[in-house]
C-alpha positions in Angstrom: 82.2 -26.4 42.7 79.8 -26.0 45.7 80.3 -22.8 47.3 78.9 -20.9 50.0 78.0 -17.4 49.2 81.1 -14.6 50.6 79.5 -11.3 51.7 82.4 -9.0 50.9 82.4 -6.2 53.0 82.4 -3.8 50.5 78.5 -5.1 49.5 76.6 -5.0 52.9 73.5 -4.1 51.4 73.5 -7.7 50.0 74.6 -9.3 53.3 71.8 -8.0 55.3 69.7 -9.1 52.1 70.5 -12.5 52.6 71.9 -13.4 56.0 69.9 -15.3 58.3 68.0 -16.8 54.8 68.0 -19.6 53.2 71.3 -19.6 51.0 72.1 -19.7 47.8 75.1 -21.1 45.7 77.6 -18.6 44.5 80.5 -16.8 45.7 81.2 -12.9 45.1 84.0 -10.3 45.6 84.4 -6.9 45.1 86.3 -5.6 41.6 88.0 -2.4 40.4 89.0 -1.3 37.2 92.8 -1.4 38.4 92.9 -5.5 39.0 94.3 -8.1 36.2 92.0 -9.9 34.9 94.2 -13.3 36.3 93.2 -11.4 39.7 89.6 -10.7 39.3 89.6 -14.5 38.0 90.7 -15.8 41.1 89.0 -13.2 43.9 85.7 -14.0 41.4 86.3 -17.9 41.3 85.8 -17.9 37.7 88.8 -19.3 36.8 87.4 -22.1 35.2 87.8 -22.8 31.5 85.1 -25.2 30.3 85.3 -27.9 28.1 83.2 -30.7 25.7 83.4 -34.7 26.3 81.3 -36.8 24.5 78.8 -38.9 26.6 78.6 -42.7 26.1 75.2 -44.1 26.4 74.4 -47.8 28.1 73.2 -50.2 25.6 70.4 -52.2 26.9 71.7 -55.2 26.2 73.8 -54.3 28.8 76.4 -56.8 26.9 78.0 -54.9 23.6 79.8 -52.0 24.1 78.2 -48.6 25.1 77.4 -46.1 22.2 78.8 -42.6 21.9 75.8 -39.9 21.5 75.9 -37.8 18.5 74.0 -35.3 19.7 75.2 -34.4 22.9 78.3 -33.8 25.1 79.1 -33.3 28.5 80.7 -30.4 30.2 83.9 -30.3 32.3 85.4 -27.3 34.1 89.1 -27.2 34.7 90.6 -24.2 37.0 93.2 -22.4 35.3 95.3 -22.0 38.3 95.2 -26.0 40.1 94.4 -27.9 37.3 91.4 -29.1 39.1 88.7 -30.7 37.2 85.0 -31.5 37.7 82.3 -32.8 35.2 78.7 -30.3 35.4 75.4 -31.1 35.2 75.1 -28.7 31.5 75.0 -30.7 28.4 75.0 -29.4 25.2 74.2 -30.1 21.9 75.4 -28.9 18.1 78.9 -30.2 17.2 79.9 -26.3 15.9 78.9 -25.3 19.7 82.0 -23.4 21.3 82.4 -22.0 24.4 82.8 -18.3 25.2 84.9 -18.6 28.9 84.8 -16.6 31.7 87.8 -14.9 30.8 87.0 -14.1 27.6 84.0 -12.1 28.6 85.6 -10.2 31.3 88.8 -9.3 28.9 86.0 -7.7 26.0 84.1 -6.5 29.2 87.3 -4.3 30.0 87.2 -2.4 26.7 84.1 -1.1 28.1 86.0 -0.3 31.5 89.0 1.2 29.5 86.8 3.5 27.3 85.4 4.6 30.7 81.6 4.0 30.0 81.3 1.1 32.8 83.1 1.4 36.1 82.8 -2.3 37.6 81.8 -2.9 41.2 81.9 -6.3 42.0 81.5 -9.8 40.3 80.8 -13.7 41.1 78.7 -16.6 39.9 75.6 -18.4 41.9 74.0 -21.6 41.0 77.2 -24.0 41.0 78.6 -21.7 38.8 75.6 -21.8 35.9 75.3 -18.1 35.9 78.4 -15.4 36.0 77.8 -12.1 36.6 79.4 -8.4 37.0 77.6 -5.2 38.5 79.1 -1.9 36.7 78.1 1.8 37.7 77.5 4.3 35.0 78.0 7.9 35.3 78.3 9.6 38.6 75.7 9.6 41.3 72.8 12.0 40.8 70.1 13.2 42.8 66.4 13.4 42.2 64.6 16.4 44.3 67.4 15.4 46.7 67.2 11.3 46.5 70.6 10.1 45.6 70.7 7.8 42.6 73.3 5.7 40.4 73.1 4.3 36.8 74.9 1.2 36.0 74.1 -2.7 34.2 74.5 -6.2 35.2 76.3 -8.0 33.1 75.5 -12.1 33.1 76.3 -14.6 31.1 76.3 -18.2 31.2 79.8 -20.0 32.6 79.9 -22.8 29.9 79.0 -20.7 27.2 75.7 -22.1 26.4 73.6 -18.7 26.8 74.5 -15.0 25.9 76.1 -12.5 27.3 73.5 -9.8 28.6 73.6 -6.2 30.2 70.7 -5.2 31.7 70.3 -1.6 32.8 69.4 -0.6 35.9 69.1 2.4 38.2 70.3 2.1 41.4 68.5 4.3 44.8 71.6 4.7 47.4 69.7 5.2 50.8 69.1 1.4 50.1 70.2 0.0 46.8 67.1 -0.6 45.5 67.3 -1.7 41.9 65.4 -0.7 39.7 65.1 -2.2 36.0 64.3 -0.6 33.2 61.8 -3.0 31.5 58.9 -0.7 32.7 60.1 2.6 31.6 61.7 2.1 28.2 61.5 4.0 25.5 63.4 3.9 21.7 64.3 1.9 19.7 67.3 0.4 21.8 66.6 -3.2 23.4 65.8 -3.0 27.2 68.5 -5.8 27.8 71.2 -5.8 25.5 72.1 -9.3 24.4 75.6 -11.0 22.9 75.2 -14.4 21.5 77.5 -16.9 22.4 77.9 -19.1 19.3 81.0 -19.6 17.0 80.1 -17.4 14.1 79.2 -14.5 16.5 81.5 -11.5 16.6 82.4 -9.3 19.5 81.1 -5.6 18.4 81.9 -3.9 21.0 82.0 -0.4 19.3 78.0 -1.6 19.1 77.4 -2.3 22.7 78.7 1.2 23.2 76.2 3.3 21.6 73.6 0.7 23.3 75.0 1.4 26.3 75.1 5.3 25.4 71.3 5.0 24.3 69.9 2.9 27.7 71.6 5.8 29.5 69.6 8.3 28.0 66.6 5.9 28.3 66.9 5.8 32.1 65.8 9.4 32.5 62.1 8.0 31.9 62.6 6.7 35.4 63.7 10.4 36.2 60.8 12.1 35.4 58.8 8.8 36.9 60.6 9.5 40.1 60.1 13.4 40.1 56.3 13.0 39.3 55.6 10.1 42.2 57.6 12.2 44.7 55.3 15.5 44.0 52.4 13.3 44.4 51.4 13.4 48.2 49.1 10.3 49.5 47.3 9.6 52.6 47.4 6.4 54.7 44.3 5.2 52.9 46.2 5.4 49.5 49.1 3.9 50.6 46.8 0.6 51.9 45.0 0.6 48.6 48.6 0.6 46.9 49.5 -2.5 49.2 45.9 -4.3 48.7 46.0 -3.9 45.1 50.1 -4.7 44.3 49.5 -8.0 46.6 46.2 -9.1 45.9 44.5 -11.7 48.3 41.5 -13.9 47.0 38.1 -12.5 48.0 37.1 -15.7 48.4 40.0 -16.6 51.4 40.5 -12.9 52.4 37.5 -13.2 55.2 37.2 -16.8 55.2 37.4 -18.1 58.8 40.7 -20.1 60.1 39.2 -22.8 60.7 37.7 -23.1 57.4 40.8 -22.5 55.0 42.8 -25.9 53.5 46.3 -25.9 53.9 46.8 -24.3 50.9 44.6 -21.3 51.3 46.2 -20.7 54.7 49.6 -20.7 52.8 48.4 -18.7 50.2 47.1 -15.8 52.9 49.7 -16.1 54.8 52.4 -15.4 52.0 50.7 -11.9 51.1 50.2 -11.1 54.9 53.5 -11.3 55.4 54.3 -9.5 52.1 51.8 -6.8 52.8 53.4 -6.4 56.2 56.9 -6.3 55.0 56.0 -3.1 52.8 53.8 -1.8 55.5 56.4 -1.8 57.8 59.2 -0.2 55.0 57.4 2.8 54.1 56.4 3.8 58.2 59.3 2.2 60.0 62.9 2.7 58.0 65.0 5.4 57.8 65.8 4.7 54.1 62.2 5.6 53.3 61.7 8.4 55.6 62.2 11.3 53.1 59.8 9.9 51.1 57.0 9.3 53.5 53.7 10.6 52.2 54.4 11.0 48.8 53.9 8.0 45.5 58.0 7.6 45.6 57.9 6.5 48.8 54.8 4.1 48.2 56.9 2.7 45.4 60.4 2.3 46.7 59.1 0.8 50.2 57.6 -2.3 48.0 60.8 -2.2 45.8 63.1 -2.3 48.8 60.8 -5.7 50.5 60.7 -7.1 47.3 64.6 -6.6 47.1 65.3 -7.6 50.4 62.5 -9.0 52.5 60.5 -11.5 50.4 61.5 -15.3 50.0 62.7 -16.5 46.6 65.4 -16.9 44.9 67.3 -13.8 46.1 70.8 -14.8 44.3 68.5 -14.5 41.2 67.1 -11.3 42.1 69.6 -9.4 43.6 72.6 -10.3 41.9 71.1 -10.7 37.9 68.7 -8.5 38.2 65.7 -10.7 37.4 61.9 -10.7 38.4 61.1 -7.1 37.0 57.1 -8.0 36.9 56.6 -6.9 40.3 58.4 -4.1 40.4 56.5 -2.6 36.8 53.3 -3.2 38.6 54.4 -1.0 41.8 55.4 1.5 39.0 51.9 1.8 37.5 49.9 1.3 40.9 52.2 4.2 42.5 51.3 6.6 39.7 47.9 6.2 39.9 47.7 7.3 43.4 
């Protein structure tokens, strides 16, 4: 199950995100709320159901015959449609352990759909299949002071069942798909990332995930007011290079330090937030997706969202498509505000 990633052409946003980069594993397609669930399956690739075997361990003897682990058991994936099956790397461990499949997720994912309080967008797995996910908007598209906006979560969940099923919400610019999460500006009582367990006393409450839902969506409008406050505040070019120096900090002790006197890994180490520093530099003066929000905090902020997003190395499956590695972006949040 080795795939290499499919830029639908429905998601060019993550295309130019990743093209030309060093790939990742995974496959993803675009999803409505009209499809079957056989059919989103299949355009997906996650129609795989997953299954236990128990793993026999090599006596050292290497004479009697091998032992049977109590403890642990291996994972095989068989595809619904060709029968095919392949042993994973997972193992896992309790003999009550049950897997929740793919297709399970995505059918108690579609009450959500059908109550129309998700409208899905598109879906896939990365990592050899480790990780499924599903993006879903949220209410229509909004502006802020003119900047067009959409609400929606990223559902993930781990193919052989041995994780939980999470929705994390996220806000969504539309001059570039920047995501934003919502770790930094929550407020309530609601979690920031709702989370299912996947175990075999757990029950599907999805009555309960709706009001979460409903309650993150109000939650988001803290970014609202961020957003209207950073775009009222004007900067100057000095402000914005202060923003840069202090979001990507550089050593003091390597930041003057001659060439010829830095090891291999200081060079590294200067080089990365050069280039880093650059690649936001270049956002906020250069692209059009910025350009309404030249001069003001906003723009200060969403330039080093969208390099983040887009422009710096890393695991970009991880980023882009679960929505992970929100400590940067909380720490462009406060910087930008206290411009």
């Amino acid at each position: 199950m080795n795939h290499t990633l499919i830029n639908n052409a429905g998601i060019l946003a993550y295309q130019g995100s990743v093209s030309g980069l060093k790939a990742f594993d995974g496959l993803l397609s675009t999803v409505d709320a009209n499809q079957s669930i056989d059919n989103i399956l299949l355009d997906t690739d996650l129609a795989w159901k997953m299954s236990k075997t128990e793993i026999a361990a090599v006596n050292p003897d290497g004479i009697s015959d091998p032992s049977i682990s109590e403890k642990h058991s291996g994972v095989w994936a068989t595809h619904e449609l060709t029968g095919e099956t392949q042993f994973t790397e997972s193992i896992v461990g309790r003999e009550s352990f049950t897997f929740t499949q793919n297709r399970e997720v995505i059918e108690q994912l579609w009450q959500l759909v059908n109550a129309g309080l998700l409208v899905p967008t598109f879906a896939g797995s990365i990592d050899r299949h480790t990780k499924a996910f599903m993006h879903f908007h949220a209410g229509d598209a909004y502006e802020i002071d003119g900047d067009p906006h959409q609400k929606g979560f990223i559902a993930t969940w781990a193919h052989d069942g041995s994780g939980a099923l999470n929705f994390r919400p996220m806000v969504h610019r539309l001059f570039c798909l920047n995501q934003v999460p919502m770790g930094r500006f929550y407020q309530g009582s609601a979690p920031a990332v709702i989370s299912i367990k996947h175990t075999k006393a757990a029950t599907w409450k999805m009555a309960t995930v709706a009001r979460q839902i409903a309650e993150s969506l109000d939650q988001m409008e803290a970014y609202d007011r961020f957003m209207g406050q950073a775009i009222e505040r004007l900067i100057t070019g000095k402000q914005f290079n202060q923003f840069v120096e202090r979001l990507i900090p550089i050593d003091p002790k390597i930041a003057d330090k001659p060439e010829h006197l830095l090891s291999t890994g200081e060079k590294r180490s200067r080089t990365i937030a050069e280039n880093k520093r650059a690649a936001v530099r270049d956002i906020y003066m250069h692209s059009a997706t910025q350009s309404n929000l030249f001069g003001t905090a906003a723009g200060a902020y969403h330039a080093a969202v969208e390099a983040f997003d887009h422009r710096f190395t890393g695991n970009r499956g991880r980023r882009l498509l679960l929505g992970q590695d929100e400590a940067f972006k909380a720490t462009a949040a406060d910087l930008a505000l206290a411009l």
